[in-house]
C-alpha positions in Angstrom: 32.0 73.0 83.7 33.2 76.2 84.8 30.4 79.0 84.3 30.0 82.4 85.2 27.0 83.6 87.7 25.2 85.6 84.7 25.9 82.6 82.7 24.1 80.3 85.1 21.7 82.9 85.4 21.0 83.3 82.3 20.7 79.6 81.6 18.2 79.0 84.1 16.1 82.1 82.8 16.1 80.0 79.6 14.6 77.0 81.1 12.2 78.3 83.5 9.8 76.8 82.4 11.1 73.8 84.1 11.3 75.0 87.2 7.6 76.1 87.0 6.7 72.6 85.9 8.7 70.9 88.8 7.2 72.9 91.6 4.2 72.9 89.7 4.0 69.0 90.6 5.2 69.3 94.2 3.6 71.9 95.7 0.2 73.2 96.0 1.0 76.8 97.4 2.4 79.6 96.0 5.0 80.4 98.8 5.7 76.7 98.7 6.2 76.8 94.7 8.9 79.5 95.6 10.7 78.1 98.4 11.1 74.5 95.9 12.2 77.2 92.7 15.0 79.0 95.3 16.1 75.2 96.8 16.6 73.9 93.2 18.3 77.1 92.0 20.3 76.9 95.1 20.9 72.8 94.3 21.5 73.6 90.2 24.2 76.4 91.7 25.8 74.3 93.9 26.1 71.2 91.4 27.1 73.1 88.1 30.3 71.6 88.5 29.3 68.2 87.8 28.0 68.9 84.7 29.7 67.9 82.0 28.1 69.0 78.8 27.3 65.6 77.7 23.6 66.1 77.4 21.8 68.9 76.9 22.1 71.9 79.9 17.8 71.1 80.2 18.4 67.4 80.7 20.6 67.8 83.5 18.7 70.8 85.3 15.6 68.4 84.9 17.6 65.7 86.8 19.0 68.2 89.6 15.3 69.8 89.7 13.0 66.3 89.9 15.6 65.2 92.5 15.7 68.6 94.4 11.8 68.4 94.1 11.5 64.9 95.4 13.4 65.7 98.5 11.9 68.9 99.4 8.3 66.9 99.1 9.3 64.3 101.5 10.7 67.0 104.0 7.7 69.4 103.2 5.5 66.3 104.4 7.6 65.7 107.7 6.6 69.6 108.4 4.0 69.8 110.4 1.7 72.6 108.6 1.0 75.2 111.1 -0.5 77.9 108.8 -4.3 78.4 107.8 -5.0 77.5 104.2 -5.7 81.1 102.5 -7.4 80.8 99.2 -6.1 84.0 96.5 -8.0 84.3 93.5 -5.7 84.8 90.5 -4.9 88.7 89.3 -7.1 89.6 86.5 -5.0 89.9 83.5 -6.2 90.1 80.0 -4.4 86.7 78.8 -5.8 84.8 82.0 -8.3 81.8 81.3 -10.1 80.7 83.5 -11.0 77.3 82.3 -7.5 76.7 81.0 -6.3 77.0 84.7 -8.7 74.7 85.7 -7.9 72.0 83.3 -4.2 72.5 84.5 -5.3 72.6 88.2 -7.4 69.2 87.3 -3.7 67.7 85.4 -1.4 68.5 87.9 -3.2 67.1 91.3 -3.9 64.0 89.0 0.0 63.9 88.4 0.8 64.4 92.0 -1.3 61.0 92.8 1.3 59.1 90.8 4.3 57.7 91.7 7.8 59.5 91.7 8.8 57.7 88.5 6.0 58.4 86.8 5.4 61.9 87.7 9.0 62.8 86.3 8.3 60.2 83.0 4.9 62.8 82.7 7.2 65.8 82.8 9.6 65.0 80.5 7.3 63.7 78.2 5.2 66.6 77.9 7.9 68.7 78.1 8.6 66.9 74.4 11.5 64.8 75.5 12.1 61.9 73.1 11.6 58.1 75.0 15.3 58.1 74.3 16.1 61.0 76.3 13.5 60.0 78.9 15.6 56.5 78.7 18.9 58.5 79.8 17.3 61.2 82.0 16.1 58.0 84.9 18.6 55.5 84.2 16.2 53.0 82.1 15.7 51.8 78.8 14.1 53.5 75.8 11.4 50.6 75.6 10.9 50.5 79.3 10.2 54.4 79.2 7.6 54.3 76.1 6.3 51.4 78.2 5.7 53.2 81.4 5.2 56.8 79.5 1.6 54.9 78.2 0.9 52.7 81.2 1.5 56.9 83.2 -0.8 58.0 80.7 -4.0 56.0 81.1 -3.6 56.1 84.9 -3.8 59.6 84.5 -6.8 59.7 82.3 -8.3 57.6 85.0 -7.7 59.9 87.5 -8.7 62.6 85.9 -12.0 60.9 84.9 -12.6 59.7 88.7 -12.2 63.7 89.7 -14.9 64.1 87.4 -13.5 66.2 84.6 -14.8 65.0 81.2 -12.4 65.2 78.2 
């Protein structure tokens, strides 16, 4: 698919909210958050040629971004991590919820103790993808994926639970 750079650009504006999700799931830090966003823009960039316009422009930047994600995770834990661990409390802004960010803190180091399959069946399902979809996005069937979508679920709720957050 041929594409302009403000075209692209624009496109991944639009879905940035993937991006945020992917490195979301990966990485822990901020800096590391944006080193993941710049690799998979970088990867999405250098692989807009192969898409095809079959599926939706999401779908495929979810595919490029998981897999991006999933190689930068096993390079980041090759790394050896030579850098103190400094805490920075979020900017105080009016819309900023504490508790909210603490349930999503709680959700995503849950999701990061599951498996690679299941952490990408977790982020396209709550990113309201349709088993279908899910079905076409990692290569398996639509039963398989509502299968494994609720067998993701209650090991999440179980993790959750063991970290001690009540629903």
């Amino acid at each position: 698919m041929k594409i302009t750079e403000k075209e692209f650009l624009d496109k991944i504006n639009e879905h940035k909210g993937i991006l945020y999700k992917v490195t979301r799931m990966y990485c822990d830090e901020p800096e590391d958050r944006e080193d993941l966003s710049q690799e998979i823009t970088l990867q999405l960039w250098k692989s807009i040629d192969t898409f095809k316009g079959n599926s939706q422009f999401s779908s495929w930047m979810y595919r490029v971004a998981l897999n991006t994600a999933i190689v930068f995770f096993k390079k980041d834990k090759k790394r050896k991590n030579t850098t103190a661990d400094i805490k920075i409390d979020p900017v105080a802004h009016k819309d900023y919820d504490r508790d909210k960010d603490k349930q999503l803190d709680c959700f995503y180091k849950a999701i990061k103790e599951l498996n690679k399959l299941d952490k990408a069946l977790i982020l396209l399902y709550i990113d309201g993808y349709s088993g279908k979809e899910i079905a076409e996005n990692l290569g398996i069937t639509e039963v398989n994926a509502r299968v494994k979508i609720n067998r993701a679920k209650k090991q999440l709720k179980r993790i959750i639970k063991a970290q001690g957050y009540e629903f």
